[in-house]
Gaussian input, Z-matrix of N, CA and C with variables (Angstrom, degrees):
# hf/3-21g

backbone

0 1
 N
 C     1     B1
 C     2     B2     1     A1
 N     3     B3     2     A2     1     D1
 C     4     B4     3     A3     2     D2
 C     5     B5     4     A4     3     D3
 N     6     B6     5     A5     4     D4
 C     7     B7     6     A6     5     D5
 C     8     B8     7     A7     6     D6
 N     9     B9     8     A8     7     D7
 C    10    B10     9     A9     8     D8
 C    11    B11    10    A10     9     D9
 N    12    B12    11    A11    10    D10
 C    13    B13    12    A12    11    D11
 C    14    B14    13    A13    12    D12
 N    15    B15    14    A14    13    D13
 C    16    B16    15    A15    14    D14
 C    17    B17    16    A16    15    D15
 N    18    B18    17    A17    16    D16
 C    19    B19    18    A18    17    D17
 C    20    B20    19    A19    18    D18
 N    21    B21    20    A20    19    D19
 C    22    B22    21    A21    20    D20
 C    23    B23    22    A22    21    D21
 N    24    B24    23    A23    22    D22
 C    25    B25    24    A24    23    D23
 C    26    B26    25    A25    24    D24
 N    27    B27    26    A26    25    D25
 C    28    B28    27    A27    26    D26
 C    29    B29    28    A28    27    D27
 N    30    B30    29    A29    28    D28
 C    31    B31    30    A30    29    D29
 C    32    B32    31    A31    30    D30
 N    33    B33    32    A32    31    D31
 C    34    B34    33    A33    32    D32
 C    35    B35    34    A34    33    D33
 N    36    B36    35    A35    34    D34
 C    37    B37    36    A36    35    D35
 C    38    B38    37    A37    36    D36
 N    39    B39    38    A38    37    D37
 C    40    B40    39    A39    38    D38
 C    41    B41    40    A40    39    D39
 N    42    B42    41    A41    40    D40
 C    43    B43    42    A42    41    D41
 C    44    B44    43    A43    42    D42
 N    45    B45    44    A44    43    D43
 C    46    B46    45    A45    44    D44
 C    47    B47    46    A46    45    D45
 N    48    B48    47    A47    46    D46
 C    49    B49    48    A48    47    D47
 C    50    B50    49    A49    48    D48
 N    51    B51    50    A50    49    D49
 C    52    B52    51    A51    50    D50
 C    53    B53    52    A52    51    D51
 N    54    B54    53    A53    52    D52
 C    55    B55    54    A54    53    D53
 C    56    B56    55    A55    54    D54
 N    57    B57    56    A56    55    D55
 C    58    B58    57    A57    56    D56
 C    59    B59    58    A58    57    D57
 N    60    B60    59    A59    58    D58
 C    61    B61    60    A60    59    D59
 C    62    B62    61    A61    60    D60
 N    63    B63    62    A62    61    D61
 C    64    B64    63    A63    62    D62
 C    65    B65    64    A64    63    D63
 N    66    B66    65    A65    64    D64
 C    67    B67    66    A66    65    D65
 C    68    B68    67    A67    66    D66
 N    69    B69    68    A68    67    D67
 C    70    B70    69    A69    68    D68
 C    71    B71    70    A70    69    D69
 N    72    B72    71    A71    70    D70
 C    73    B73    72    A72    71    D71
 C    74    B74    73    A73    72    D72
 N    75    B75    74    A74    73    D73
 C    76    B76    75    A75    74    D74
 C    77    B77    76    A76    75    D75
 N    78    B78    77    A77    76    D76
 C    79    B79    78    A78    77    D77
 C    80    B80    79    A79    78    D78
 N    81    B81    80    A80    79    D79
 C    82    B82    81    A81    80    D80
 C    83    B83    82    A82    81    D81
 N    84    B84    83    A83    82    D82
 C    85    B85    84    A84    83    D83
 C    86    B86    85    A85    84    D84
 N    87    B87    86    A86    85    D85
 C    88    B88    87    A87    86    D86
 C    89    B89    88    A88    87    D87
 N    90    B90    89    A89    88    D88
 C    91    B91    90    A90    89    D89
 C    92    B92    91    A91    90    D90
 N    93    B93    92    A92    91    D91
 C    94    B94    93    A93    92    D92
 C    95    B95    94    A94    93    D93
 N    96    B96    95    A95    94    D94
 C    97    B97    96    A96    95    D95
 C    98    B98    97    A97    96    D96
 N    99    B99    98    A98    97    D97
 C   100   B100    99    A99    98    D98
 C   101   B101   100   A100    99    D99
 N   102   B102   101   A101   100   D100
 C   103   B103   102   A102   101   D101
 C   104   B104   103   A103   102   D102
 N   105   B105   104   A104   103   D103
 C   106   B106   105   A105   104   D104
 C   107   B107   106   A106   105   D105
 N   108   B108   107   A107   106   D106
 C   109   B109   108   A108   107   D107
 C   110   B110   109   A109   108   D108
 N   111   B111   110   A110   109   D109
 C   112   B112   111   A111   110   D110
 C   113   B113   112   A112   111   D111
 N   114   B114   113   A113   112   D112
 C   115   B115   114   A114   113   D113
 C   116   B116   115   A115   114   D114
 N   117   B117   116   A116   115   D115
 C   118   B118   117   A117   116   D116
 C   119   B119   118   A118   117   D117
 N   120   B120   119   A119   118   D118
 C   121   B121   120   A120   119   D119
 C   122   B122   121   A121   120   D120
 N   123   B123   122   A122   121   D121
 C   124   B124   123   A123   122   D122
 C   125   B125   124   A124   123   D123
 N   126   B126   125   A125   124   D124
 C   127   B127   126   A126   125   D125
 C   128   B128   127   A127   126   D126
 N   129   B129   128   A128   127   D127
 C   130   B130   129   A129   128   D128
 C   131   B131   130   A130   129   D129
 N   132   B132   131   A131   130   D130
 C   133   B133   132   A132   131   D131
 C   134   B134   133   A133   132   D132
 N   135   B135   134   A134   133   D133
 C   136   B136   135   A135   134   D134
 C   137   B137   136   A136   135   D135
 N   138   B138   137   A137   136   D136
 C   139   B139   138   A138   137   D137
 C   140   B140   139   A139   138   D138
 N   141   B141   140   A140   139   D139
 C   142   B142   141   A141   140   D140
 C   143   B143   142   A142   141   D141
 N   144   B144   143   A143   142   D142
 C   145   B145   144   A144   143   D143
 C   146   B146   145   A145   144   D144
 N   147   B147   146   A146   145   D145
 C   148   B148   147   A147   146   D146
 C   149   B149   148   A148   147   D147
 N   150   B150   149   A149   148   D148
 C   151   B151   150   A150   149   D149
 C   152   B152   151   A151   150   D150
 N   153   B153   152   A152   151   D151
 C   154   B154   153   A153   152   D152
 C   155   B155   154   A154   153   D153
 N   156   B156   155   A155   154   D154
 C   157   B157   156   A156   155   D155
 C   158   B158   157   A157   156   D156
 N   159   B159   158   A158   157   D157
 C   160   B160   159   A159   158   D158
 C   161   B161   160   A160   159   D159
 N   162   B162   161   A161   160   D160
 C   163   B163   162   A162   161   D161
 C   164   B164   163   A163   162   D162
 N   165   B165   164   A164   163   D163
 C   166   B166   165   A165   164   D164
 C   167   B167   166   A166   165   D165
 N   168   B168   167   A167   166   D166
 C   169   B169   168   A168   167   D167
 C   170   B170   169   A169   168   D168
 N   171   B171   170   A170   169   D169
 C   172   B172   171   A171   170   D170
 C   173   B173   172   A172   171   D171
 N   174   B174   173   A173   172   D172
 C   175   B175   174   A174   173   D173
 C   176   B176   175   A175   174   D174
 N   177   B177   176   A176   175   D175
 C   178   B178   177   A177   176   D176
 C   179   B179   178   A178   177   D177
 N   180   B180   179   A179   178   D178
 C   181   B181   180   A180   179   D179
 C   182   B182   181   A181   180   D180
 N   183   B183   182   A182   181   D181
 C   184   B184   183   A183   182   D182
 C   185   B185   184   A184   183   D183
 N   186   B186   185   A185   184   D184
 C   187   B187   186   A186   185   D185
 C   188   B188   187   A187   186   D186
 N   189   B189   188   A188   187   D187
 C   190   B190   189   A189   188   D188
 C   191   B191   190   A190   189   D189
 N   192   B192   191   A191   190   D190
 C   193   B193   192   A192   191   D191
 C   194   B194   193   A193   192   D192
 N   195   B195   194   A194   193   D193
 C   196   B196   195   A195   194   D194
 C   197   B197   196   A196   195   D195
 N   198   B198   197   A197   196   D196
 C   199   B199   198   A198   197   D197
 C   200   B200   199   A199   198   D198
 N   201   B201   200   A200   199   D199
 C   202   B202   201   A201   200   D200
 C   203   B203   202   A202   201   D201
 N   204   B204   203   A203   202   D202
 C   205   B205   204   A204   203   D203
 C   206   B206   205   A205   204   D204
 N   207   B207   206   A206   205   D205
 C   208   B208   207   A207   206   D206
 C   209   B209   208   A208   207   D207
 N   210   B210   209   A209   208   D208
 C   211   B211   210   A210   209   D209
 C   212   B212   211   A211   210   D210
 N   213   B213   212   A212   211   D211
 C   214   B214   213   A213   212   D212
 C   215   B215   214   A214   213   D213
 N   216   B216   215   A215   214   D214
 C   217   B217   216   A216   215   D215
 C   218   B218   217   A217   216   D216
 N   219   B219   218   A218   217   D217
 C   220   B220   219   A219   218   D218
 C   221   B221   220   A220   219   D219
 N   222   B222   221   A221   220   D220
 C   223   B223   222   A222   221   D221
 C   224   B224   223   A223   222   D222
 N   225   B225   224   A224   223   D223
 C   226   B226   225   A225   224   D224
 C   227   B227   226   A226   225   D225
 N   228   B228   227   A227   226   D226
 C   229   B229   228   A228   227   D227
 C   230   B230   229   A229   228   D228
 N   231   B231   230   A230   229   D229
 C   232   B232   231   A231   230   D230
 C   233   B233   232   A232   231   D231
 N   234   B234   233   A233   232   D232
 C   235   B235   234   A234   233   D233
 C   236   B236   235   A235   234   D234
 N   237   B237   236   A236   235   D235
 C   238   B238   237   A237   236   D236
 C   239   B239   238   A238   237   D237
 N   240   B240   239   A239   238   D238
 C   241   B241   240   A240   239   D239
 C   242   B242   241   A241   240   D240
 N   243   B243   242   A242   241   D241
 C   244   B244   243   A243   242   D242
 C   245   B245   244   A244   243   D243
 N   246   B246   245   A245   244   D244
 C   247   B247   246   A246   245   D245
 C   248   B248   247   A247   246   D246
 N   249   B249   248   A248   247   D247
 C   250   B250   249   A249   248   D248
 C   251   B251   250   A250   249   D249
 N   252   B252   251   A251   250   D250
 C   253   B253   252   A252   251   D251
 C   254   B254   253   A253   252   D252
 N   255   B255   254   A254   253   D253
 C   256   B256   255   A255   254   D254
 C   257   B257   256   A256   255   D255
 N   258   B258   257   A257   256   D256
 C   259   B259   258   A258   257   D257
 C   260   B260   259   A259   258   D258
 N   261   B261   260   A260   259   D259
 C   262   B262   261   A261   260   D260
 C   263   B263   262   A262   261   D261
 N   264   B264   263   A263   262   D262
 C   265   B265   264   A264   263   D263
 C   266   B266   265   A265   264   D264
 N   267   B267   266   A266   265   D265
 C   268   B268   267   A267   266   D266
 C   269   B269   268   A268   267   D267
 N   270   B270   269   A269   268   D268
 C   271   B271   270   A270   269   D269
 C   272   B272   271   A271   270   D270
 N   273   B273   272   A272   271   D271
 C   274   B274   273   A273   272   D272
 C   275   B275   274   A274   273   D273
 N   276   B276   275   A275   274   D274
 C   277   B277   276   A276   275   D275
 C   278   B278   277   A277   276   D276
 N   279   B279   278   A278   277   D277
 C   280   B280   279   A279   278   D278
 C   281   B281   280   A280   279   D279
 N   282   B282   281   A281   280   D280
 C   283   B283   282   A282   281   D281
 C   284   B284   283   A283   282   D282
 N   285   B285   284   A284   283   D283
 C   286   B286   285   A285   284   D284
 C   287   B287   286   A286   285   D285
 N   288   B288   287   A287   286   D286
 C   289   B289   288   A288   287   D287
 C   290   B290   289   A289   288   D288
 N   291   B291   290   A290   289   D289
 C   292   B292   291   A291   290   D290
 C   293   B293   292   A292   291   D291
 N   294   B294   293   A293   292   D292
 C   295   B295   294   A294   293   D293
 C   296   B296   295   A295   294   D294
 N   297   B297   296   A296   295   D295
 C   298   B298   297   A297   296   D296
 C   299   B299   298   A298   297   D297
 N   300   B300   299   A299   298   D298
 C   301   B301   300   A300   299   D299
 C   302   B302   301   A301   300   D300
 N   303   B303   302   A302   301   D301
 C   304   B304   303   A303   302   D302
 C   305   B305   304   A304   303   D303
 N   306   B306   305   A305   304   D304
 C   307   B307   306   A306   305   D305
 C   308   B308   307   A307   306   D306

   B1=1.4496
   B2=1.5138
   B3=1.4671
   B4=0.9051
   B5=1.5984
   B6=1.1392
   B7=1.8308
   B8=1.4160
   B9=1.3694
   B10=1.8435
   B11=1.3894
   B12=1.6575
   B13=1.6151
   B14=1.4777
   B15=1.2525
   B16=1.8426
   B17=1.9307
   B18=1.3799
   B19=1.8441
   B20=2.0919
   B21=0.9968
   B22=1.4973
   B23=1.8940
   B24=1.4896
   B25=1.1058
   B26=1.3484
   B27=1.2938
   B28=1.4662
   B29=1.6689
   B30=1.2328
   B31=1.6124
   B32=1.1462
   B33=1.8703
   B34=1.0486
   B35=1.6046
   B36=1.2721
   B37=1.8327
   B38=1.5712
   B39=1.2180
   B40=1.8471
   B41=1.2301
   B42=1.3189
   B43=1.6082
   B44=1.1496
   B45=1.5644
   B46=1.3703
   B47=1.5578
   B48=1.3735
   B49=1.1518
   B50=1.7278
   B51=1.1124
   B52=1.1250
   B53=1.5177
   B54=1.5627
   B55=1.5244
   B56=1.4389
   B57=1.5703
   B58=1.1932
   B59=1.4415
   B60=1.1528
   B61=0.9728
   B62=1.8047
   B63=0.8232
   B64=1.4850
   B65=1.5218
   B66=1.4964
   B67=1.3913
   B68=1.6869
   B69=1.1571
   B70=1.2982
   B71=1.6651
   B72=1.3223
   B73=1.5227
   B74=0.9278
   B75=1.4576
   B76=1.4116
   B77=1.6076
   B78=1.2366
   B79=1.5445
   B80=1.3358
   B81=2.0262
   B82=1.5122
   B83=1.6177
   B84=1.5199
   B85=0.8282
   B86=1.8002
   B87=1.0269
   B88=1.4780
   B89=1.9321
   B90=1.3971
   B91=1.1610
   B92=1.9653
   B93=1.1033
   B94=1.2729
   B95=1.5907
   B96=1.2249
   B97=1.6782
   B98=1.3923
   B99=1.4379
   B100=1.1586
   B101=1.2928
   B102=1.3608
   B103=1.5893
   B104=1.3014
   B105=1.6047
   B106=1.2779
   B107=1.8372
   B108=1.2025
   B109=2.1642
   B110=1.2434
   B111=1.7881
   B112=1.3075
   B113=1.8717
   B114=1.2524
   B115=1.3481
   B116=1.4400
   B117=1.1292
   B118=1.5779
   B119=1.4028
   B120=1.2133
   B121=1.3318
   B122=1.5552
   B123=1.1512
   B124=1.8842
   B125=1.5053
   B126=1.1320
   B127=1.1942
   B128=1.4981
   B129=1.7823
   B130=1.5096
   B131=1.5174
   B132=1.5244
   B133=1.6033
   B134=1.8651
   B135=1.4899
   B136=1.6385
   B137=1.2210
   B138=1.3717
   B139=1.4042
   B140=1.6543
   B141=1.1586
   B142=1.7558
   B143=2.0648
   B144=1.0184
   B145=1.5179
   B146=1.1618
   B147=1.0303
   B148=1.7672
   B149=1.7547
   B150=1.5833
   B151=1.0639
   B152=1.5496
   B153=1.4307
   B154=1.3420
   B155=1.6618
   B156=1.3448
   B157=1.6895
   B158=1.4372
   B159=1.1143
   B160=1.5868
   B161=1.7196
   B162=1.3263
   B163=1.2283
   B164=1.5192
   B165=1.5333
   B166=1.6668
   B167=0.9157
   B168=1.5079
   B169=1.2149
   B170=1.8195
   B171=1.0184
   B172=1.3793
   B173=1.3410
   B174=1.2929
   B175=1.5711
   B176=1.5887
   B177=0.4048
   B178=2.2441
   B179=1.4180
   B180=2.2333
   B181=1.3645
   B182=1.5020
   B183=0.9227
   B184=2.1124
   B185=2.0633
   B186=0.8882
   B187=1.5868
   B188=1.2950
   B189=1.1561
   B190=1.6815
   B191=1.2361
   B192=1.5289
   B193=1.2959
   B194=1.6440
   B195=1.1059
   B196=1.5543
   B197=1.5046
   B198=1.4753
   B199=1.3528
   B200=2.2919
   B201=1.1149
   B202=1.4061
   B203=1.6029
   B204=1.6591
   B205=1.6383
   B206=1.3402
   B207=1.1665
   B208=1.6677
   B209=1.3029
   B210=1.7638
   B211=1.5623
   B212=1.8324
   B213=1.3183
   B214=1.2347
   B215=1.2194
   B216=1.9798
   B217=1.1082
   B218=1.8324
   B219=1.5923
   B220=1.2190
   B221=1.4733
   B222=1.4492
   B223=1.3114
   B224=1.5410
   B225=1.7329
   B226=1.8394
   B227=1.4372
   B228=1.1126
   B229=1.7677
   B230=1.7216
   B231=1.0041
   B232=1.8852
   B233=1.6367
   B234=1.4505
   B235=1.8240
   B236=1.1596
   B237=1.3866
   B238=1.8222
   B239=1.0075
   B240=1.5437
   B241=1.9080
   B242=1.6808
   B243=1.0596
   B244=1.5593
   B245=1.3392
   B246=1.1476
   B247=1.5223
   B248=1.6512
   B249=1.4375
   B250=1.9298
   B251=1.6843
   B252=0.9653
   B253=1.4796
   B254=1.7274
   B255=1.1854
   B256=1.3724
   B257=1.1262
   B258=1.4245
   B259=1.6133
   B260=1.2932
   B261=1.7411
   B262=1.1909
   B263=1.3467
   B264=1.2509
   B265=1.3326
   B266=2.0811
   B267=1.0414
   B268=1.5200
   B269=1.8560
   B270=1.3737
   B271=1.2282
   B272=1.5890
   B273=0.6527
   B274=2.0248
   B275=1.4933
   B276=0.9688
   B277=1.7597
   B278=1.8043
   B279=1.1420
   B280=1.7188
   B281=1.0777
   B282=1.6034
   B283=1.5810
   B284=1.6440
   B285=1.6273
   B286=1.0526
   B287=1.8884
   B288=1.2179
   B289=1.8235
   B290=1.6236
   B291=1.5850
   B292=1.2636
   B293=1.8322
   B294=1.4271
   B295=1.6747
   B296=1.2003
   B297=1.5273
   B298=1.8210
   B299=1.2770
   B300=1.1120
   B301=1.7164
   B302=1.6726
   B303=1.2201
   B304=1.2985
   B305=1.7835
   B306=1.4690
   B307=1.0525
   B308=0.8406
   A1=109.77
   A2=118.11
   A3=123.76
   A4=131.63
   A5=128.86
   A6=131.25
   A7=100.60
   A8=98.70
   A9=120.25
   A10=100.71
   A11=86.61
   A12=86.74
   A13=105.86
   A14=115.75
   A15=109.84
   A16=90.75
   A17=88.76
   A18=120.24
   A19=83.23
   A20=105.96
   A21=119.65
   A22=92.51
   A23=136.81
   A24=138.08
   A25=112.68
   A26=111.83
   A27=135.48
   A28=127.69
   A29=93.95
   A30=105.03
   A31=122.73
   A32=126.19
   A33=127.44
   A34=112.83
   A35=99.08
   A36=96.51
   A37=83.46
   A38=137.87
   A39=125.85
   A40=95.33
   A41=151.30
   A42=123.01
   A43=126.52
   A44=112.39
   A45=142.01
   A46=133.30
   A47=90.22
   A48=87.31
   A49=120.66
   A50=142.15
   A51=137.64
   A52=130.47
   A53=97.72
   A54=114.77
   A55=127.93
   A56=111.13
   A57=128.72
   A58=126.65
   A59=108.68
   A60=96.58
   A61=105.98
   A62=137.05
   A63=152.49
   A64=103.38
   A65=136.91
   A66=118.86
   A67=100.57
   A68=133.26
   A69=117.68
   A70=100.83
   A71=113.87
   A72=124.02
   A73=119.96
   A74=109.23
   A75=149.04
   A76=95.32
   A77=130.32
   A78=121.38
   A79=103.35
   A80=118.34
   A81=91.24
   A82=140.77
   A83=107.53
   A84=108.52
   A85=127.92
   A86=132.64
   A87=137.74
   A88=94.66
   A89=121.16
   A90=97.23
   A91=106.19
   A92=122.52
   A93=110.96
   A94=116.18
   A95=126.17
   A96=127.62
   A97=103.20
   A98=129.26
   A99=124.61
   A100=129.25
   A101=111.75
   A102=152.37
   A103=144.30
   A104=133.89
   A105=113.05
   A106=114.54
   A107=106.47
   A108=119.82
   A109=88.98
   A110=98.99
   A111=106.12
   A112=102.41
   A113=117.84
   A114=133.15
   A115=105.59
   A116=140.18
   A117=141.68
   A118=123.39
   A119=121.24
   A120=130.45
   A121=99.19
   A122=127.20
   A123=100.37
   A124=90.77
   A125=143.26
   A126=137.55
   A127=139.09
   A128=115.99
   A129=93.66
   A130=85.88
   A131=103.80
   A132=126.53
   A133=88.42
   A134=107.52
   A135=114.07
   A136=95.47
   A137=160.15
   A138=120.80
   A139=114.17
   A140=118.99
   A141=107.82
   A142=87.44
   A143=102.10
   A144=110.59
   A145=149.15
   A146=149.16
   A147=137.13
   A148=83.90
   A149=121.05
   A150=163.14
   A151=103.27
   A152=107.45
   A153=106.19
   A154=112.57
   A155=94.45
   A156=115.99
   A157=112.41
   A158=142.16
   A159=124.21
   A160=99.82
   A161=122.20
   A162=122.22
   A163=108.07
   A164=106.58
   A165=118.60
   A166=136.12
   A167=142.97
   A168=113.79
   A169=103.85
   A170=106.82
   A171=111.65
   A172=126.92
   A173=111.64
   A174=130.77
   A175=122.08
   A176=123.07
   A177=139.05
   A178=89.40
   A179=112.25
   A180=114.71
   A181=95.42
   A182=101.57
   A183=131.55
   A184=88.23
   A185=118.85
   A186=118.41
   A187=117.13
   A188=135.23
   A189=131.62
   A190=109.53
   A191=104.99
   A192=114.98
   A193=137.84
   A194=107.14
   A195=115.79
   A196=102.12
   A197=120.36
   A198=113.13
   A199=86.69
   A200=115.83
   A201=102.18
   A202=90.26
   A203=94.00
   A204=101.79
   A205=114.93
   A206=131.53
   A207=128.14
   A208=91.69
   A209=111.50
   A210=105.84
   A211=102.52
   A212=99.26
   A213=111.41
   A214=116.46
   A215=122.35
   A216=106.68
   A217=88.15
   A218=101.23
   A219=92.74
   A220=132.30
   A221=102.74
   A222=125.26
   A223=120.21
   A224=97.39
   A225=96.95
   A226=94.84
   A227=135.35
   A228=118.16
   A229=93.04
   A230=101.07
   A231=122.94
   A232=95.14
   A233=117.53
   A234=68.10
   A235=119.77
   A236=113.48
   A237=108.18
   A238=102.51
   A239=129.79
   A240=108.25
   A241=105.41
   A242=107.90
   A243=115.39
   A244=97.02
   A245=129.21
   A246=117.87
   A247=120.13
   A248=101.47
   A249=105.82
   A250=112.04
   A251=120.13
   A252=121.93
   A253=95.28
   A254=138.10
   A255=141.67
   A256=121.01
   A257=94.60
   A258=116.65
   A259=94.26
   A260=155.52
   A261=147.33
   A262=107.97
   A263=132.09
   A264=130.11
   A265=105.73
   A266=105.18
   A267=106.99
   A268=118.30
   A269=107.68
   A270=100.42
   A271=120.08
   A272=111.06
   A273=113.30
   A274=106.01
   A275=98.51
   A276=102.23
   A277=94.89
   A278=112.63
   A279=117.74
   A280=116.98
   A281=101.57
   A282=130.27
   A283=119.47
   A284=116.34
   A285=105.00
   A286=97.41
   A287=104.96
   A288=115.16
   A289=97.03
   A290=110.09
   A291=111.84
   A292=101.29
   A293=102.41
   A294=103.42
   A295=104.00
   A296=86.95
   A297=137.72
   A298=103.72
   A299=155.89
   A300=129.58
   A301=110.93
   A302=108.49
   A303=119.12
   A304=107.94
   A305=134.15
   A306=105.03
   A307=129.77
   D1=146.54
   D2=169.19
   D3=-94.08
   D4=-142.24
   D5=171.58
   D6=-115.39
   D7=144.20
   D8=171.22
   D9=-113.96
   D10=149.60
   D11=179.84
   D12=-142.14
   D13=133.77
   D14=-149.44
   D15=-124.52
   D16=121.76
   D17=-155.16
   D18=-96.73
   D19=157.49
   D20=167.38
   D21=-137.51
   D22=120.27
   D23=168.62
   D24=-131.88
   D25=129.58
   D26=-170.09
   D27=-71.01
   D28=77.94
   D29=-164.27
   D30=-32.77
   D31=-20.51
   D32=-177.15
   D33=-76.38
   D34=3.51
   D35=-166.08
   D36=-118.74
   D37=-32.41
   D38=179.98
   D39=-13.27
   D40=-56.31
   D41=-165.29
   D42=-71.66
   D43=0.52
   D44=160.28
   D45=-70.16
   D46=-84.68
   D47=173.83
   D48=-90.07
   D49=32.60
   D50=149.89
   D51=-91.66
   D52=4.60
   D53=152.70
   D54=-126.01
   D55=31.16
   D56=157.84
   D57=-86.94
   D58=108.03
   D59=-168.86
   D60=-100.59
   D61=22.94
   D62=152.51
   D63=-79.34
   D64=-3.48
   D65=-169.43
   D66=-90.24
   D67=7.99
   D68=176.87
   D69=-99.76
   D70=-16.10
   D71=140.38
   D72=-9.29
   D73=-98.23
   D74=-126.01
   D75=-116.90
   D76=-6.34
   D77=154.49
   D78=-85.53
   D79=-36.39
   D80=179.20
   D81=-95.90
   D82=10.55
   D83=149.53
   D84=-86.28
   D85=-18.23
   D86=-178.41
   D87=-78.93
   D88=-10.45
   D89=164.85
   D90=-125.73
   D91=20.78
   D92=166.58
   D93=-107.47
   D94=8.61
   D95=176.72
   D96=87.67
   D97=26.61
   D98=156.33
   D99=-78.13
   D100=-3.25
   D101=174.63
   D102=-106.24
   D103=91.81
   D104=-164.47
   D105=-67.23
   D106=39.93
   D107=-165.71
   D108=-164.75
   D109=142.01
   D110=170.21
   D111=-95.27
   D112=8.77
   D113=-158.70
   D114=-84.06
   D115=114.43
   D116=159.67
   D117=-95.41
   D118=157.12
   D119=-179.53
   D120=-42.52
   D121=-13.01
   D122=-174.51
   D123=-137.37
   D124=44.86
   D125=-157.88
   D126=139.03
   D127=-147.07
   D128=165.67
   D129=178.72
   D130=140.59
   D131=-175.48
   D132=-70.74
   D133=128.83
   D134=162.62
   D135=-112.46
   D136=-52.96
   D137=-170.86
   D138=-164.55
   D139=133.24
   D140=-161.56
   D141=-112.39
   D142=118.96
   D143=153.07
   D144=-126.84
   D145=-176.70
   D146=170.97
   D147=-73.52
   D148=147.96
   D149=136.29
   D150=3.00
   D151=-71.93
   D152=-164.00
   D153=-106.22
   D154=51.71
   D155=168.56
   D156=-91.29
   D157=116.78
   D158=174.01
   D159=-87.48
   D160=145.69
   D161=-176.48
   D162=-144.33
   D163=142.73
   D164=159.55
   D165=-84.46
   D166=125.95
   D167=-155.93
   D168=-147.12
   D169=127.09
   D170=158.18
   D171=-89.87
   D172=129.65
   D173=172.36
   D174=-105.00
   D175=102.05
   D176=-177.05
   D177=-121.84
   D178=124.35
   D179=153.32
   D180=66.09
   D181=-146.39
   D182=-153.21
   D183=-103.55
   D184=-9.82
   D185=-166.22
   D186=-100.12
   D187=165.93
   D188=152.40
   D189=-151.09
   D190=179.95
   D191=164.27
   D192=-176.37
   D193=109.62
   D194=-160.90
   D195=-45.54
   D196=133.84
   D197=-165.75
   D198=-128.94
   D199=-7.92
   D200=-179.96
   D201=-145.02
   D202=-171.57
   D203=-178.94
   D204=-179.98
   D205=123.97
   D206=-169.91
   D207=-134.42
   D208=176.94
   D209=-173.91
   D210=-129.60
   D211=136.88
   D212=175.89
   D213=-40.65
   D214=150.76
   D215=151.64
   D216=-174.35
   D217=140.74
   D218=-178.09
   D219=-60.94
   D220=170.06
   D221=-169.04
   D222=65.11
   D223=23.74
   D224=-169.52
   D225=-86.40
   D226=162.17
   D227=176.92
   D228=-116.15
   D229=169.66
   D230=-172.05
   D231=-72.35
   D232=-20.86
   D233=159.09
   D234=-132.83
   D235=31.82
   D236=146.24
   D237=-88.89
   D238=-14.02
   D239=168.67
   D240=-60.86
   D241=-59.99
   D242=-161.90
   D243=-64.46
   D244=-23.76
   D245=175.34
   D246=-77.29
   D247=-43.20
   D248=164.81
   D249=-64.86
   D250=-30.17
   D251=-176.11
   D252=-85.69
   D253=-17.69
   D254=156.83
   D255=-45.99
   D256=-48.58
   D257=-158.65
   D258=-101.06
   D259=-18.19
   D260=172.22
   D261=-85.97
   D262=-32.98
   D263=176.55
   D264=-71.28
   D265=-70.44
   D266=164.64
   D267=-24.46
   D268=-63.43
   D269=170.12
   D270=-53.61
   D271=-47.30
   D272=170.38
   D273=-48.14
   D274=-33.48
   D275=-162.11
   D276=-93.50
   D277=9.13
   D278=-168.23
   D279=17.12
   D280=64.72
   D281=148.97
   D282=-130.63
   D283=150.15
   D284=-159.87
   D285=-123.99
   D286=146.24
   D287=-164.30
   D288=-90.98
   D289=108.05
   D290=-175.09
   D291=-120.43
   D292=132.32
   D293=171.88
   D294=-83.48
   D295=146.63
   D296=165.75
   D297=-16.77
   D298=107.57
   D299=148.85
   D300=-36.52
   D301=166.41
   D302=-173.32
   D303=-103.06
   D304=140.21
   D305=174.99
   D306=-124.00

């Protein structure tokens, strides 16, 4: 596996930058530290990882930001991902994800 790299682009400018042809540029530098901003003229790099990272992510505006992270592996199904990435973000936040009683 390789790295993902998760772009936030500012729809109001699409008539922009979809004839830029410098934007495969200018996304990779705003996410390799050639930049003190992950922010580009049409947008803004939220988060570059190895592939088989599962990640949470908040988006606000043109910005984001991965706030948890668990690691892939097959046969996990989508909602024990979303449930460990529940439970990793919560712990940061020193709170803990407790089920419902049943009634």
């Amino acid at each position: 596996m390789g790295f993902r790299t998760v772009i936030a682009l500012n729809n109001d400018l699409s008539h922009e930058w979809q004839r830029d042809p410098e934007l495969g540029r200018k996304i990779f530098e705003a996410t390799s530290g050639c930049r003190s901003s992950n922010e580009f003229q049409y947008g803004a790099a939220i988060e570059q990882v190895h592939a088989d990272v599962q990640s949470l992510i908040i988006t606000d505006g043109y910005q984001g930001k991965a706030i948890a992270h668990t690691n892939w592996y097959s046969q996990k199904e989508d909602s024990q991902r979303d449930l460990e990435l529940l439970k990793a973000f919560a712990e940061r936040m020193g709170y803990r994800i407790v089920r419902k009683s049943a009634k």
